[in-house]
C-alpha positions as CSV (number, residue, x, y, z in Angstrom):
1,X,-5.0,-33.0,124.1
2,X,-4.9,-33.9,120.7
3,X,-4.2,-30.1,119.6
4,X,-1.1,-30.1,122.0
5,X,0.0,-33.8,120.5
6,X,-0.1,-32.0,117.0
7,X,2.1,-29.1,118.3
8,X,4.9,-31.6,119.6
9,X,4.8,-33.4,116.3
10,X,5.2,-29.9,114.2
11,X,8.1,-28.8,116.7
12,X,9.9,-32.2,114.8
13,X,12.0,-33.1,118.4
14,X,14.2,-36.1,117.9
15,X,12.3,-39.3,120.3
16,X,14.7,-39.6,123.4
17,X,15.5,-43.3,122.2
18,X,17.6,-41.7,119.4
19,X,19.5,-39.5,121.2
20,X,22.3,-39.9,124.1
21,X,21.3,-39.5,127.9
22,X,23.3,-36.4,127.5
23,X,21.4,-35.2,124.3
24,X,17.9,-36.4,126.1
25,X,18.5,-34.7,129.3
26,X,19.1,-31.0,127.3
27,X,16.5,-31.8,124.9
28,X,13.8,-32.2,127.9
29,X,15.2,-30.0,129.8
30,X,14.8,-27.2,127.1
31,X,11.0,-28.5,127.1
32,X,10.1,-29.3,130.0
33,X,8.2,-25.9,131.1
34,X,7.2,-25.1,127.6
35,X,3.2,-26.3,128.2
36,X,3.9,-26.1,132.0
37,X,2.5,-23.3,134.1
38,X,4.5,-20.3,135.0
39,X,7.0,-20.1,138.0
40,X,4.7,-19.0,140.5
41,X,6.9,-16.8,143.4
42,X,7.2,-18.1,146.8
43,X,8.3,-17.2,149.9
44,X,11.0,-19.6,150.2
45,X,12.7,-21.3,147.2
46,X,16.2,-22.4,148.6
47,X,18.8,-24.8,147.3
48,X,20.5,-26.9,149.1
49,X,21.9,-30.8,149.8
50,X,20.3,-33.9,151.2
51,X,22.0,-37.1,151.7
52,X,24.5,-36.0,149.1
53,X,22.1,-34.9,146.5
54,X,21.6,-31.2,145.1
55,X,17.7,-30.4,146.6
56,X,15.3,-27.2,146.3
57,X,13.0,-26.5,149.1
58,X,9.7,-24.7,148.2
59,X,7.5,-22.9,151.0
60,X,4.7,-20.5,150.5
61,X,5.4,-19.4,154.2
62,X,7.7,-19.3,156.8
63,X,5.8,-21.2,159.4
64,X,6.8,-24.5,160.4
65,X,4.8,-26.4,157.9
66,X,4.2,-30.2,156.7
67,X,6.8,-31.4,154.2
68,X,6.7,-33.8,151.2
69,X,9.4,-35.1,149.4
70,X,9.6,-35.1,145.4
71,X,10.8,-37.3,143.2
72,X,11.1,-36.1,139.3
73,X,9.7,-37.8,136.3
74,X,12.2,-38.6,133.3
75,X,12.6,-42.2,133.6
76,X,15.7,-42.5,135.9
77,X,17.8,-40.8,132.9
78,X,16.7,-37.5,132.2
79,X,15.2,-34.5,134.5
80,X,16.0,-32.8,137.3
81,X,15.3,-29.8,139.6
82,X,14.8,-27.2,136.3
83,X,12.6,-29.6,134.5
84,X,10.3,-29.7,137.7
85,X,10.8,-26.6,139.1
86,X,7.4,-24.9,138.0
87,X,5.2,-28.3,139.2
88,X,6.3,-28.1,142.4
89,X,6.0,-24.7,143.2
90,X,2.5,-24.9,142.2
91,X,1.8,-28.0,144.8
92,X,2.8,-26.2,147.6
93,X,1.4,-23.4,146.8
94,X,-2.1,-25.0,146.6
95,X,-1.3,-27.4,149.4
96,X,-0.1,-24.8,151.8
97,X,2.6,-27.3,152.7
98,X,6.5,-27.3,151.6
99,X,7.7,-29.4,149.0
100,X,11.5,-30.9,148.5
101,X,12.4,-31.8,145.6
102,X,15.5,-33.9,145.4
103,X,17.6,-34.1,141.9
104,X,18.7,-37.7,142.6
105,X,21.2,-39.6,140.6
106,X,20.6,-40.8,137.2
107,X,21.4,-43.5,134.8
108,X,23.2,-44.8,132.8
109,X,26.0,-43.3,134.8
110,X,24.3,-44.5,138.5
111,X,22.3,-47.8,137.5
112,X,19.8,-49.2,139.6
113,X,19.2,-49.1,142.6
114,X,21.3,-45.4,142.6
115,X,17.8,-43.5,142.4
116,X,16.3,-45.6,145.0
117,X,19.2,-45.4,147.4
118,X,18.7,-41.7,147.5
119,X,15.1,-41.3,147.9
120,X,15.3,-43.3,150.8
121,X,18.0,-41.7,152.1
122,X,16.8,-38.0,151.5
123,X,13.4,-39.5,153.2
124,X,15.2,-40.8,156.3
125,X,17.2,-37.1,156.5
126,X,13.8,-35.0,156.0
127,X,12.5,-36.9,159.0
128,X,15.4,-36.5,161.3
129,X,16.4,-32.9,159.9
130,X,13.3,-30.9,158.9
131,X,13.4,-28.8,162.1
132,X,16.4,-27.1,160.5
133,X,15.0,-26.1,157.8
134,X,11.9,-24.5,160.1
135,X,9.6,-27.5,159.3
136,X,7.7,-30.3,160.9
137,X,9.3,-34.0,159.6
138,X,6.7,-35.7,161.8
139,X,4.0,-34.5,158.8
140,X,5.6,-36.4,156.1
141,X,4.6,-37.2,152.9
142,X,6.4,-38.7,149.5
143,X,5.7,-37.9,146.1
144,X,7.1,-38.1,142.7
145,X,5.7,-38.2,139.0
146,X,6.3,-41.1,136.4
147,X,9.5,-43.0,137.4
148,X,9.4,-40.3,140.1
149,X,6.3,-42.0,141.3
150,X,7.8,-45.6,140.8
151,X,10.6,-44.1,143.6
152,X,8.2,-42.6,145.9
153,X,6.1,-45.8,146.0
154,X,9.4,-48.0,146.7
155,X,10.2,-45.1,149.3
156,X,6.7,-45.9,151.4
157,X,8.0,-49.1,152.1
158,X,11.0,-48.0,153.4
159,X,9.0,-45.2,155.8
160,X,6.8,-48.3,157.0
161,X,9.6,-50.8,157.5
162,X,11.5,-47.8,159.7
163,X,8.2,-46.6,161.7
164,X,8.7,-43.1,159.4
165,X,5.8,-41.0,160.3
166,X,4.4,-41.2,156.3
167,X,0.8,-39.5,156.2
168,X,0.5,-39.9,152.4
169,X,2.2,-41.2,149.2
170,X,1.8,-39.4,145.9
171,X,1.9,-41.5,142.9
172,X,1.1,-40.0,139.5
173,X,1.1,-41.4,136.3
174,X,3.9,-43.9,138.1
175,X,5.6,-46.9,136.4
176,X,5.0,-50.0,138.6
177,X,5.1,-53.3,136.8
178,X,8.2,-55.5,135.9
179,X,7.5,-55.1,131.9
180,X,5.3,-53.1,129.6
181,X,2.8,-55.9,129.0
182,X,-0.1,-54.6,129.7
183,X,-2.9,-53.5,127.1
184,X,-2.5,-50.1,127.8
185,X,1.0,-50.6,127.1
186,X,-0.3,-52.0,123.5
187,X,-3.2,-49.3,122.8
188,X,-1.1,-46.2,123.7
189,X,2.6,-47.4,122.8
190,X,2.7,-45.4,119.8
191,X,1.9,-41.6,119.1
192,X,1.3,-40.9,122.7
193,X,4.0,-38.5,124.1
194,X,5.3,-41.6,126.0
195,X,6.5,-44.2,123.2
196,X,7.2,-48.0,123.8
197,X,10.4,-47.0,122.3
198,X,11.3,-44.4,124.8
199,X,10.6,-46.9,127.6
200,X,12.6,-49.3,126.5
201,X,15.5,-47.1,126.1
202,X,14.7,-45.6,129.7
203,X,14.9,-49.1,131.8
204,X,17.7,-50.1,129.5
205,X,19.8,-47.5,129.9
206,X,18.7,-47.9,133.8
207,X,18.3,-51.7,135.1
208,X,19.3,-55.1,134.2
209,X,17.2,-57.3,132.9
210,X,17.3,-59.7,135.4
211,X,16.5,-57.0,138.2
212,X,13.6,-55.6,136.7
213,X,11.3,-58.6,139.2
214,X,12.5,-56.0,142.0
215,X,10.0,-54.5,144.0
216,X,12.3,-51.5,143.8
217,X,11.8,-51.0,140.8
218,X,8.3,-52.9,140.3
219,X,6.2,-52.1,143.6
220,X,3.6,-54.8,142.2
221,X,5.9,-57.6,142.3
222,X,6.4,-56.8,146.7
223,X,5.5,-59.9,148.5
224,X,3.3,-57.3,151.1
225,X,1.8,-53.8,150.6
226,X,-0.2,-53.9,154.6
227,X,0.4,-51.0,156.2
228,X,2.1,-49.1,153.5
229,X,0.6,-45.0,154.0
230,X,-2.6,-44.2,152.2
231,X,-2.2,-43.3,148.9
232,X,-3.4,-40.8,146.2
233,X,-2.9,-42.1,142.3
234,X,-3.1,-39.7,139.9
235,X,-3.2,-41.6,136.7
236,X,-3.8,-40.0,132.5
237,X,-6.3,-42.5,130.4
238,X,-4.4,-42.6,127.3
239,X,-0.9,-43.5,128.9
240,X,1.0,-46.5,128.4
241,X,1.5,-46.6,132.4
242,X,-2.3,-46.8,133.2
243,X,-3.3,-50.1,133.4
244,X,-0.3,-50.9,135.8
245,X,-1.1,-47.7,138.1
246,X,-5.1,-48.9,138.6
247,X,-3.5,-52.4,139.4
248,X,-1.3,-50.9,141.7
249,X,-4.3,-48.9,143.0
250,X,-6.2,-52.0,143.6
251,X,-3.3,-53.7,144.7
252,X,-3.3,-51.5,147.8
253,X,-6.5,-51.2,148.1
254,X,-6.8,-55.3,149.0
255,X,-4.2,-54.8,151.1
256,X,-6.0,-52.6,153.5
257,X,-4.3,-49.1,152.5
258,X,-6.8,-46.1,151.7
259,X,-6.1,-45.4,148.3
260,X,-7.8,-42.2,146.4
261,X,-7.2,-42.7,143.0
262,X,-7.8,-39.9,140.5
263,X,-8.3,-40.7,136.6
264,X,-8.6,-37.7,134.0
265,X,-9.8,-38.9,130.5
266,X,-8.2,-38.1,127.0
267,X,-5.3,-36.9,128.4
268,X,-1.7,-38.3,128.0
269,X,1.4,-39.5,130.0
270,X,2.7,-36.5,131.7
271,X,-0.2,-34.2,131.2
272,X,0.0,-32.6,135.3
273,X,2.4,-30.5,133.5
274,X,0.8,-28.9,130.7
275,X,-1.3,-26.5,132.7
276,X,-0.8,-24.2,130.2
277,X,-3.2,-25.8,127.8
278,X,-5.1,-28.6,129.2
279,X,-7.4,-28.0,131.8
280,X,-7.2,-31.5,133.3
281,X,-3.5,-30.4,134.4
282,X,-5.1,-27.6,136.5
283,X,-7.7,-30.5,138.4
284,X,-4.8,-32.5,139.0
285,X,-2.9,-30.2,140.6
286,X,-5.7,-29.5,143.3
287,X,-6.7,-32.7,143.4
288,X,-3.1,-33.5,144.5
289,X,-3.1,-30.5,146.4
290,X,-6.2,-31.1,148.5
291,X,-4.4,-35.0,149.2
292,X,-1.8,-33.3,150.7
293,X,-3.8,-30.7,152.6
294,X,-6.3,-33.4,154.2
295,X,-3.3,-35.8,155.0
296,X,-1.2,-33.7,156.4
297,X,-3.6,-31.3,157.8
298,X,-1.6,-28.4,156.4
């Protein structure tokens, strides 16, 4: 991990916080894939639209398989379908299930709750619509990575709330406090990959101040978590997000929801997708896989 943190700091790349959304959304997206895995071919890759959003669906077979829905990392500004595309081939791949990933709206031009309005919409159509696509919406699962995870974690209280048939949610490395606060938020602020900086310039360029208290946006701060689906956390030691994802974790936990939480050491925010280099990215992706698999008997 440390040899991959000196290589970003030689390539010299601007922070996000000093560039434009525009700017950051290229500059990530030009990145994204460079310590990723390779595309891995499927049988199915297909684009098309949910709810109103641009969508890819991933398959490694044309049986009528489970489906989960993904949510992108990129803290409600920047990322997309392109910056994710290798990630979630390689989950349904190893989870023998499909995998949708929806490129929802960002900010700054669609402030909260845009992001959120679209998850739960584009959760609400995979249930009612997945026969059409030659899948089975009554094996359900939602996923996402860093603010990606922060949606799909608001999304499984909208499956519970509507009866949605939600077998598992996938949070990794998710944001799910109100504030950056926390310790870990202190210790790994600076030099990183994820900078206090950057987050700052993420939830500003995404929520109000005053809104950040939301359970939307800060799934610790919801007055009830019973009967939410289990969960698997996938969390990196050395990321600013930690400490809020093992309260999460726990937060769950007391509340009666099986929760299998998954913490690699030495590694940093975003490290599922640097399979290229760090081992602990490869773990990851079966441990996540195997979640799937075992949840949604796929």
């Amino acid at each position: 991990m440390a040899g991959v943190l000196e290589r970003i700091r030689r390539a010299n790349r601007p922070p996000f916080h000093t560039l434009t959304p525009h700017e950051a959304r290229l500059a990530y997206r030009m990145g994204a894939e460079i310590l990723d895995l390779p595309r891995v071919p499927l049988l199915r890759v297909e684009d098309l639209e949910v709810a109103g959003c641009p969508a890819r669906l991933y398959a490694p077979s044309a049986d009528k398989l489970p489906v989960m829905l993904y949510l992108h990392g990129g803290g409600f500004t920047i990322g997309g379908l392109e910056t994710h595309d290798s990630l979630c081939r390689q989950l349904s791949l190893r989870s023998g299930a499909a995998v949708l990933a929806l490129d929802y709206r960002l900010a700054p031009e669609h402030r909260f709750p845009a992001a959120v309005d679209d998850a739960w919409a584009a959760l609400a159509w995979l249930h009612e619509h997945a026969a059409s696509l030659g899948l089975d919406g009554s094996r359900l699962a939602v996923g996402g990575d860093s603010a990606g995870g922060t949606l799909a974690a608001s999304a499984a209280f909208f499956a519970r709330d509507r009866s949605l048939p939600l077998a598992l949610q996938l949070l990794v490395t998710p944001g799910a406090a109100a504030r950056p606060g926390t310790p870990s938020h202190r210790l790994f602020g600076n030099g990183f990959l994820l900078d206090a900086a950057s987050i700052a310039w993420f939830f500003d360029h995404y929520i109000d101040r005053h809104d950040r208290h939301d359970w939307r946006f800060a799934p610790l701060e919801a007055e009830d978590h019973a009967g939410l689906a289990p969960a698997c956390v996938v969390l990196a030691e050395c990321d600013p997000l930690v400490d809020e994802g093992i309260a999460y974790a726990d937060t769950l936990r007391a509340a009666g929801v099986a929760v299998q939480l998954e913490l690699y050491r030495g590694v940093t925010h975003d490290f599922i997708k640097m399979g290229r280099h760090i081992p602990e990215a490869l773990t990851a992706l079966d441990a996540c896989a195997a979640a799937i698999r075992d949840h949604l008997k796929s």
